[in-house]
C-alpha positions as CSV (number, residue, x, y, z in Angstrom):
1,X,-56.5,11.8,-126.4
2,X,-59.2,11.6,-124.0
3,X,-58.5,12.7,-120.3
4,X,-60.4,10.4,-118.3
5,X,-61.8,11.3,-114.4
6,X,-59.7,9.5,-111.7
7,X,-62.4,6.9,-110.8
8,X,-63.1,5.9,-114.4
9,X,-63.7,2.4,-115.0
10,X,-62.4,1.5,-118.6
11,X,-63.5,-1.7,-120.2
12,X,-62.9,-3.8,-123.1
13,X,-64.8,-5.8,-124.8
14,X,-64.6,-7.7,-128.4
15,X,-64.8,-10.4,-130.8
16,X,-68.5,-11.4,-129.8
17,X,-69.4,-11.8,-133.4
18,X,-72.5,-12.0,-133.4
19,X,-75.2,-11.9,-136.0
20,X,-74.9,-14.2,-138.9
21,X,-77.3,-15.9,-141.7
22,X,-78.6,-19.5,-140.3
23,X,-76.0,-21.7,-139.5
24,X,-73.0,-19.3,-139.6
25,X,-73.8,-17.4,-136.0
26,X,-71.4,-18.4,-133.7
27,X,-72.8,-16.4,-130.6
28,X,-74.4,-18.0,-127.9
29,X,-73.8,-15.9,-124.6
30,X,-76.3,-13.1,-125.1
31,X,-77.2,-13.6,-121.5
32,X,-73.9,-13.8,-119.7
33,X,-73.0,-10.2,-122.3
34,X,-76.7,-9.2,-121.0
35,X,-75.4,-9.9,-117.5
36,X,-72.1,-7.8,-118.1
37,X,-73.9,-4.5,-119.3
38,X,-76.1,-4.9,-116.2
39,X,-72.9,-5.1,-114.1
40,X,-71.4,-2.2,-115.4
41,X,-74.6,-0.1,-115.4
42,X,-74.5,-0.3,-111.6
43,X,-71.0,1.1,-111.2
44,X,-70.5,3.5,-109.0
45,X,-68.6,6.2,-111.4
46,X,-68.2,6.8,-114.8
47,X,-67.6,3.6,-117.1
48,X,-66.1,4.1,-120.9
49,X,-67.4,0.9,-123.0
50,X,-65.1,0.0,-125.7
51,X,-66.2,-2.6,-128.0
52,X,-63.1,-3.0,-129.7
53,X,-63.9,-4.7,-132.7
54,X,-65.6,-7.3,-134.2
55,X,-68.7,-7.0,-132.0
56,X,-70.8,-7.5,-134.8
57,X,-69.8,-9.9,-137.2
58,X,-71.3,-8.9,-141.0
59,X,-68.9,-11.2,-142.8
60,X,-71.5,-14.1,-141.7
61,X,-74.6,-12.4,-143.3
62,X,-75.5,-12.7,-146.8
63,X,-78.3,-10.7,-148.4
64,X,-80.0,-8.1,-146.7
65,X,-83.6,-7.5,-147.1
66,X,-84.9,-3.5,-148.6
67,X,-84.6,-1.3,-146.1
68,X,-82.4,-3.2,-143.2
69,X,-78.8,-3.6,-142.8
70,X,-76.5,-5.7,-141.1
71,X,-76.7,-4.4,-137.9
72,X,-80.5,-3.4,-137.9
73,X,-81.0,-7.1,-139.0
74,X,-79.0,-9.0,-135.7
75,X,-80.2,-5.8,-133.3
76,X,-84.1,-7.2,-134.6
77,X,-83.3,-10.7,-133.8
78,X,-85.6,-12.1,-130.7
79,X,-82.8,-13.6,-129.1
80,X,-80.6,-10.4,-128.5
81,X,-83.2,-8.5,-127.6
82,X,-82.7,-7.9,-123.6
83,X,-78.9,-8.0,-124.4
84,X,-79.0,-4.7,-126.6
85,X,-81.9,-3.5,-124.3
86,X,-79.4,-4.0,-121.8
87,X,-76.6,-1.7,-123.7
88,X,-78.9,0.9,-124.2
89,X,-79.7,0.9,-120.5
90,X,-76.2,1.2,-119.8
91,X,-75.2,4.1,-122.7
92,X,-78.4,5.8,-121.2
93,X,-77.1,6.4,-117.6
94,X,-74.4,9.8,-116.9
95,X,-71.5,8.9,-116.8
96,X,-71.7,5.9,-119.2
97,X,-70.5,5.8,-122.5
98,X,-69.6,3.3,-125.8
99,X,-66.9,3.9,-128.3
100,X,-67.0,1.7,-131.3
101,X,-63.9,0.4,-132.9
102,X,-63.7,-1.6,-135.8
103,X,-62.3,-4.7,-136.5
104,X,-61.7,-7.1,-140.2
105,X,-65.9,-9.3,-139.3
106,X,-67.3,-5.5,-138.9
107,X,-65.5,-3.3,-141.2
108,X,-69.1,-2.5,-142.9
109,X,-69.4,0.0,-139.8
110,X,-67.1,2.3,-141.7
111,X,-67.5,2.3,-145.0
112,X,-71.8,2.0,-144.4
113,X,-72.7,5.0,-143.0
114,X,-76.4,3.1,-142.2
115,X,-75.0,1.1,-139.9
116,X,-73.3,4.1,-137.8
117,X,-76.8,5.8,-138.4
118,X,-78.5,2.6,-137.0
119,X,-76.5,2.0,-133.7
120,X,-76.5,5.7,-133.0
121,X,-80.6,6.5,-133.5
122,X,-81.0,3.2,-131.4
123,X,-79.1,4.4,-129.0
124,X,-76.7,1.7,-128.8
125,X,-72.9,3.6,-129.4
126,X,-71.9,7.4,-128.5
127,X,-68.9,7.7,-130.9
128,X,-66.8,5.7,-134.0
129,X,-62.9,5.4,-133.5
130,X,-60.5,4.1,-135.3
131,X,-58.8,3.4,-132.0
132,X,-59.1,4.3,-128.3
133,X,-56.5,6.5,-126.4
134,X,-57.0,7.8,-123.3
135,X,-55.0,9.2,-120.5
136,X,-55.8,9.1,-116.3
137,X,-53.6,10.4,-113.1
138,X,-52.5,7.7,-111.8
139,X,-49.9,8.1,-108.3
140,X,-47.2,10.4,-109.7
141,X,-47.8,10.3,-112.9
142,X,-50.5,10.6,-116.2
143,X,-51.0,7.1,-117.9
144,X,-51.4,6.3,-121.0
145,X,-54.7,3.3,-122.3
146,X,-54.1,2.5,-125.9
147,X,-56.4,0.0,-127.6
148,X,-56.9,-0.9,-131.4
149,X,-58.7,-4.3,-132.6
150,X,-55.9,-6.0,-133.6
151,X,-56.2,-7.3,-137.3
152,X,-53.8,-5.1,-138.5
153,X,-51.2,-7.1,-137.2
154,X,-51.9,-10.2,-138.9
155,X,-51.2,-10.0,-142.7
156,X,-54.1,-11.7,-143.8
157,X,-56.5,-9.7,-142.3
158,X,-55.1,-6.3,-142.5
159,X,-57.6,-3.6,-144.0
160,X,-55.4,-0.6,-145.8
161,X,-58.7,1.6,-146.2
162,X,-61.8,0.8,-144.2
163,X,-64.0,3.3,-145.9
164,X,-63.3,1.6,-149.2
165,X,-65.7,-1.6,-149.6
166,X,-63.6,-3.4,-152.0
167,X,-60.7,-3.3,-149.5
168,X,-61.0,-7.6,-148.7
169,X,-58.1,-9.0,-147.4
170,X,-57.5,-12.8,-147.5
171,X,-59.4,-13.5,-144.1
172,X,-62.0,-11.7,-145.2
173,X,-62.5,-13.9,-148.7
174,X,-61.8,-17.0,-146.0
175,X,-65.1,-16.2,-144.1
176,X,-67.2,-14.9,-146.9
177,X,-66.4,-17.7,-149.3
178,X,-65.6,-20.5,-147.6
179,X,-67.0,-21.0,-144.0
180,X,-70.3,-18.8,-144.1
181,X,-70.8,-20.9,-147.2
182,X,-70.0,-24.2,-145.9
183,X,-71.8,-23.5,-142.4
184,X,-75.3,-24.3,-143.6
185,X,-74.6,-28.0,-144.4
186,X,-74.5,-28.9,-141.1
187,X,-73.9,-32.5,-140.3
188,X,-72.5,-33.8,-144.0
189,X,-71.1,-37.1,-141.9
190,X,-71.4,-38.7,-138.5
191,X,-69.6,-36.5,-136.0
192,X,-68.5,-33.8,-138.6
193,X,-71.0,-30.7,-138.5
194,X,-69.9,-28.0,-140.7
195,X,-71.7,-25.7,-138.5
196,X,-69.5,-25.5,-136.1
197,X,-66.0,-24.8,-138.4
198,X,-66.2,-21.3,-137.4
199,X,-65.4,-22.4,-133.6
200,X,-62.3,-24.1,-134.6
201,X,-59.8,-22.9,-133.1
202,X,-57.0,-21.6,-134.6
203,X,-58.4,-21.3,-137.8
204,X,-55.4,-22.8,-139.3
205,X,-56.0,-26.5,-137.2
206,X,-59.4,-26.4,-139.5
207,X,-57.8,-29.1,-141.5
208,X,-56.5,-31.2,-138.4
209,X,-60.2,-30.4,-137.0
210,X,-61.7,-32.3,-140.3
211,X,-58.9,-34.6,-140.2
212,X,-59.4,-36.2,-137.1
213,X,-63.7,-35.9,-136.9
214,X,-63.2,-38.8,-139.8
215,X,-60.2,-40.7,-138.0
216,X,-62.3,-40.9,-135.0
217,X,-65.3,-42.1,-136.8
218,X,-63.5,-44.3,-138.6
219,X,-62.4,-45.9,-136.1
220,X,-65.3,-45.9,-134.0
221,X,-67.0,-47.9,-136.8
222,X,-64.6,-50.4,-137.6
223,X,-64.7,-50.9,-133.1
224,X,-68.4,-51.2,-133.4
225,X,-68.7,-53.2,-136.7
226,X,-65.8,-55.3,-136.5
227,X,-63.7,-55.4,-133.7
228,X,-66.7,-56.1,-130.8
229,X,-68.4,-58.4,-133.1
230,X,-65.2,-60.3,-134.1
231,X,-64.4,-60.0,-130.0
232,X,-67.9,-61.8,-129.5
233,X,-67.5,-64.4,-132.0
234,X,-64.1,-65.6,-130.3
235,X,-65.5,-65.9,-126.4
236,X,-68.4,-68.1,-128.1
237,X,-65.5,-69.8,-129.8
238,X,-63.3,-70.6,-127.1
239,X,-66.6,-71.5,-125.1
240,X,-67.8,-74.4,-127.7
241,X,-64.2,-75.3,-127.8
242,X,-64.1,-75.1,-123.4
243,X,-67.4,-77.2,-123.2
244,X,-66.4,-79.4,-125.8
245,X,-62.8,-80.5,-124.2
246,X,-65.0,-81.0,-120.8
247,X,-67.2,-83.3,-122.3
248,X,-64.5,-85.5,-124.0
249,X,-62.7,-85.3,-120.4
250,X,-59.8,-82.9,-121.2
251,X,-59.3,-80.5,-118.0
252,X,-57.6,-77.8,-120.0
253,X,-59.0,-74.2,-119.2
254,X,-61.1,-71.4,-121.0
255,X,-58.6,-70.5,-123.4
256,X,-56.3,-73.9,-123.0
257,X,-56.7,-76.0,-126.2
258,X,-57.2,-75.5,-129.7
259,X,-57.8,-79.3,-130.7
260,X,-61.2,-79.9,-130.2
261,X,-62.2,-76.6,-133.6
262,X,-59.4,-76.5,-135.3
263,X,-60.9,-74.5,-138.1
264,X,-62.5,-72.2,-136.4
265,X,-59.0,-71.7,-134.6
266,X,-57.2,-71.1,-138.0
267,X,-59.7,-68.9,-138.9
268,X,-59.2,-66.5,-136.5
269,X,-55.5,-66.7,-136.5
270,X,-55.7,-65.6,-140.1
271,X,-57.7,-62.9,-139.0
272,X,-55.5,-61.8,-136.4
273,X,-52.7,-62.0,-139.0
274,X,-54.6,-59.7,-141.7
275,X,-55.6,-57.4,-138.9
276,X,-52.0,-56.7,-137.8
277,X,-51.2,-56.3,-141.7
278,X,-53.7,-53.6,-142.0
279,X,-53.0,-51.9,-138.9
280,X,-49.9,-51.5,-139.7
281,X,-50.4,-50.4,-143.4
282,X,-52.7,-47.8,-142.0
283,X,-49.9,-46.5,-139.5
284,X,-47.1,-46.2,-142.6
285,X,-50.1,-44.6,-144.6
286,X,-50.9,-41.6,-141.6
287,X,-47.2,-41.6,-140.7
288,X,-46.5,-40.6,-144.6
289,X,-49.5,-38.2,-144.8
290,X,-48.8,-36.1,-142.0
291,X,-44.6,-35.7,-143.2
292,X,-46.1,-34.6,-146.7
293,X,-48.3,-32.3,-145.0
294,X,-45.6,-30.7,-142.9
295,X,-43.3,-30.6,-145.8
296,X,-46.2,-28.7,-147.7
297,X,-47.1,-25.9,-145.1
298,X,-43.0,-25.5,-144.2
299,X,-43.1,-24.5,-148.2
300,X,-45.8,-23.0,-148.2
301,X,-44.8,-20.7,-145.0
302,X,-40.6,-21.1,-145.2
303,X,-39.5,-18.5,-142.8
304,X,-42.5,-19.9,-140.3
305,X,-42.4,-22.5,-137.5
306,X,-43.9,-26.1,-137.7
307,X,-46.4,-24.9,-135.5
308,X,-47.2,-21.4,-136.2
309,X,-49.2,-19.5,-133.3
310,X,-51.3,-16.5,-134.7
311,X,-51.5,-15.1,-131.3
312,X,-48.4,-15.6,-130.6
313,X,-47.2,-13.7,-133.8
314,X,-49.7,-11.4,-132.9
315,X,-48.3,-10.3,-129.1
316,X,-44.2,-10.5,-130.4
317,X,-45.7,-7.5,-132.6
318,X,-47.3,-5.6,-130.0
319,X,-44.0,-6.1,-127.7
320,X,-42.1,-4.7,-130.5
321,X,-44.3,-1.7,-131.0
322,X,-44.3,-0.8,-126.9
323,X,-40.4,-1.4,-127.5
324,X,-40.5,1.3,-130.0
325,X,-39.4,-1.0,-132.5
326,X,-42.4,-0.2,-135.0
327,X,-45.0,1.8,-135.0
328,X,-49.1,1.2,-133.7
329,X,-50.9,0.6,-137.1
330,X,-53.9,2.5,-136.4
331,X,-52.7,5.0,-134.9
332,X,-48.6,5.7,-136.6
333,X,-48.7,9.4,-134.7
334,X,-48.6,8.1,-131.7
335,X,-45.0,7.5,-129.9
336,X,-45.8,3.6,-128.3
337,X,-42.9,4.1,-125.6
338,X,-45.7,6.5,-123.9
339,X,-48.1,3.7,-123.8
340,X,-48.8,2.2,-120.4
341,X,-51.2,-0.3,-121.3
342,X,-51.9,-1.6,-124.7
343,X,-54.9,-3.5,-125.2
344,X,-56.1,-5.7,-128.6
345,X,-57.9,-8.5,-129.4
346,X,-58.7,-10.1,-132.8
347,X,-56.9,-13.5,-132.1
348,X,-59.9,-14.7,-129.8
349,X,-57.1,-15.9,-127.1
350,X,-56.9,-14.0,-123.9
351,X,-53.5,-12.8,-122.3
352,X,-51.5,-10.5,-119.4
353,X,-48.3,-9.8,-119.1
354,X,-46.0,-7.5,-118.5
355,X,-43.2,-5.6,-120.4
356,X,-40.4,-3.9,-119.1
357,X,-38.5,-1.2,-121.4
358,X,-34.4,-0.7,-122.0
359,X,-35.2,2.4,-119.7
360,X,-36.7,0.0,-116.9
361,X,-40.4,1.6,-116.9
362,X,-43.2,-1.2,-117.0
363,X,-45.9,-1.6,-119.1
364,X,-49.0,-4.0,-119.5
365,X,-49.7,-5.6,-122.9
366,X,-53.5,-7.3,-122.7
367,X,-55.9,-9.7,-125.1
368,X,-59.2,-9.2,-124.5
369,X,-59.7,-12.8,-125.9
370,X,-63.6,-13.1,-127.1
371,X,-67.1,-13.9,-126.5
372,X,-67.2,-17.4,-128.2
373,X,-67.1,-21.0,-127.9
374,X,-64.1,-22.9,-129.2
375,X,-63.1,-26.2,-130.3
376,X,-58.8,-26.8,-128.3
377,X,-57.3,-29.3,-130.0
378,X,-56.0,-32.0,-127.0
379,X,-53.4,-34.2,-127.3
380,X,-54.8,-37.4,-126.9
381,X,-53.3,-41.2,-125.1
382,X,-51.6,-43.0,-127.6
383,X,-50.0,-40.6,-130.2
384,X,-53.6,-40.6,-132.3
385,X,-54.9,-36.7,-134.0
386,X,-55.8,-34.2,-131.8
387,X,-59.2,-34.3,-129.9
388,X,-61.2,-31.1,-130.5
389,X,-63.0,-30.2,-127.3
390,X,-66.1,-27.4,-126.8
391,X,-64.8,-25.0,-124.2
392,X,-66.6,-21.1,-123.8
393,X,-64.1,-18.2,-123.6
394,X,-65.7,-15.5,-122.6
395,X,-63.7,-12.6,-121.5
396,X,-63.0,-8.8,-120.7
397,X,-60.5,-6.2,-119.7
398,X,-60.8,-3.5,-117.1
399,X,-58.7,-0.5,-116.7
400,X,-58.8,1.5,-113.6
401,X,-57.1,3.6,-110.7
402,X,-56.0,1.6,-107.6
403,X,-54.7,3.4,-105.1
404,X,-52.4,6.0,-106.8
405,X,-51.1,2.8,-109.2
406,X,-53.1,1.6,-112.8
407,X,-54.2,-1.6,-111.6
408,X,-55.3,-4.0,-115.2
409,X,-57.0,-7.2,-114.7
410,X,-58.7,-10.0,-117.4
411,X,-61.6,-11.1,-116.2
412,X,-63.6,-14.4,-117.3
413,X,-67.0,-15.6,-116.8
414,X,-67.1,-19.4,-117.2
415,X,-69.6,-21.2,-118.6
416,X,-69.9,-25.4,-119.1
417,X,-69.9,-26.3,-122.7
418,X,-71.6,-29.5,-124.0
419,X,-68.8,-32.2,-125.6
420,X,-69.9,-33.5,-128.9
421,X,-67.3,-36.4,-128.4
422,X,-67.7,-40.1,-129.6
423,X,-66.5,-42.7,-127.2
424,X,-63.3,-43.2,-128.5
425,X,-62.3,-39.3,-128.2
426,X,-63.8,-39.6,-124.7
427,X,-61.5,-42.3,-123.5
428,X,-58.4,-41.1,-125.6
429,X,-58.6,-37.9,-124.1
430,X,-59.8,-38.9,-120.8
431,X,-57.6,-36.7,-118.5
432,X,-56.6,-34.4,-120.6
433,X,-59.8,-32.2,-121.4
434,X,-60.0,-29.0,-119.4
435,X,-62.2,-29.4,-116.4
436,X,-65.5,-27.6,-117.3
437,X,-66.8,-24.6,-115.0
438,X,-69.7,-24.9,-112.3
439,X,-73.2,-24.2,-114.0
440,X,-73.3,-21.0,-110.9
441,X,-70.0,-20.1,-111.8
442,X,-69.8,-16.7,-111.1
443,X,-67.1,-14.0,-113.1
444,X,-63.7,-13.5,-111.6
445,X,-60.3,-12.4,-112.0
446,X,-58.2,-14.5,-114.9
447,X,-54.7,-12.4,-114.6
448,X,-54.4,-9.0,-113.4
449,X,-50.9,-6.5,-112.9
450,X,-50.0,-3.4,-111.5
451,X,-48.6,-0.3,-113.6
């Protein structure tokens, strides 16, 4: 366990992923993480960096060229540059430091020695944990900063060994087979663009996400290419039949008579008739497909909820473990009941809150949430699939001493993200998409508590 000074500033930091081959890098905030390092750089006291897994994210990289690896190859990349010139800065200064924890995207950091070589000779990490404990006097009494990455609560992405390559748990095989290699299509059909499956979010709504890209074009189309022109050939209709009834003398309004076409009237009452026939085929067709579907995953996942929560799975687990029900899974010698504040990440959705123990002492459980932007599934007007709408998350924990108490806060530093919606999502959802930050937004406080 570390003993940390009383004016340490500890900070958290993880699931930027970033690096990947073209197509599959989902990082695009190397200024606002640039602008971070800066920040902390001019502290006043010592700062302890923890990039608590997944700051790297080698699942998305294929081949690597003779004599680079992973991390030399997205440390190279142009567009990073003043962002890891900015963490060297930083690891450069007394005082400042950067532990390195891994998480399931960056696992090669253990099992590669390179890639430890690589980020220590560039002068980019001080140490490699497997998790960060630290204690600090705070008011009466020494408390207690636990933080591991977090996979190793979620089944599928649990790593038993992380110096043994072959250990691949299902997320990994998830990434590395299926989206890294999907990515690079891009755009296979108006409004769905492979490229940005990675962003879904959670990974399980990927089929919901596909789902409803095609249900909104769909019926975008048959709006554009059917319903407007159908909607145009009836007000010329009932015009010729208004202008018609005027000029035999019959004073009946726009849409009085039907008389003076009456073909052209049967015709589009036949229409009309189909188009309620196939509307409502379609609505017994998605009503049926999404019961089968539900049926299916409830088999699939019996002891599960309908609508299963990752991160909420994920923070009933920590909960337990400060509880002392079970055990931290990095670190199994450690007694949890000591922990003051327990800090993960790995499910990419920030949270604070507190816990308070049988024996009345509080503690703080914390996601650091990620460095990403994600596609939120909004319920739309009408009952229709959910809308998927670009929103950044980009966020951080800090740890410090506030007057004799362990203050915690989650910060954010908002950023405006461009909507990729067609103008059928756009007026479904109208109202119910998350107002997007200022371009000058500056960082502040999400959710912070006292311990």
């Amino acid at each position: 366990m570390l003993e940390l000074p009383q004016n340490t500033l500890v900070v958290f930091v993880s699931d930027s992923h970033i690096g990947g081959d073209p197509g599959c890098d989902g990082f695009e905030s190397p200024a606002e993480l640039k602008a971070l390092f800066e920040e902390l750089a001019a502290h006043d006291g010592p700062v302890e960096l923890i990039l608590a897994g997944d700051f790297f994210d080698f699942l998305q990289i294929g081949s690597v060229p003779e004599g680079e690896d992973r991390a030399s190859l997205t440390i190279s990349r142009p567009e990073y540059e003043s962002m890891f010139a900015a963490l060297r800065s930083f690891r450069e200064l007394e005082g400042k430091r950067v532990i390195y924890l891994p998480g399931n995207h960056d696992a090669e950091s253990w099992w590669n020695p390179r890639i430890q070589e690589t980020l220590r000779t560039l002068g980019l990490v001080d140490d490699f944990a497997y998790y960060y404990l630290a204690g600090i006097e705070a008011g009466d009494r020494r408390r207690v900063i636990y933080c591991e990455h977090g996979n190793q609560l979620d089944p599928a992405n649990t790593v038993e060994d992380y110096h043994d390559r072959l250990d691949t748990p299902l997320g990994h095989h998830v990434v590395m087979d299926f989206t890294r290699r999907v990515a690079p299509y891009g755009e296979i059909s108006p409004g769905l663009d492979l490229a940005e499956i990675k962003m879904v979010y959670p990974l399980v709504a990927i089929p919901r996400w596909i789902a409803s890209r095609y249900f909104y074009d769909f019926v975008g189309k048959v709006a554009a290419y059917l319903l407007l022109p159908l909607l145009v050939a009836y007000v010329l209709y009932r015009l010729a039949a208004y202008f018609l009834a005027r000029s035999q003398g019959s004073r009946s309004g726009l849409f009085g008579g039907y008389r003076e076409l009456p073909r052209i009237h049967e015709l589009f009452v036949d229409i009309g008739i189909v188009s309620l026939l196939i509307l409502l085929i379609f609505a017994v067709f998605i009503v049926v497909i999404r019961y089968a579907v539900r049926r299916t995953m409830n088999a699939m996942s019996p002891g599960e909820r309908p609508h299963y929560s990752p991160a909420e799975a994920s923070e009933n687990k920590v909960r337990d473990i400060l509880k002392g029900g079970q055990r931290s899974p990095m670190n199994p010698s450690l007694d949890p009941t000591t922990v003051d504040v327990f800090i993960s990440g790995h499910t990419h959705l920030p949270s604070l809150s507190d816990l308070e123990r049988d024996d009345g002492r509080r503690c703080a459980l914390v996601n650091s949430g990620c460095w990403l932007r994600q596609l939120q599934p909004v319920s739309p007007h009408l009952k229709g699939p959910p809308v998927f709408v670009s929103r950044f998350v980009l966020t951080h924990v800090r740890v410090f001493v506030d007057e004799g108490a362990l203050r915690v806060e989650l910060w954010e530093q908002p950023k405006p993200a461009h909507q990729s919606l067609t103008r059928i999502e756009r007026l479904l959802s109208s109202g119910r998409r998350p107002p997007q930050p200022a371009p000058d937004a500056k960082p502040s406080v999400l959710a912070s508590t006292i311990v």
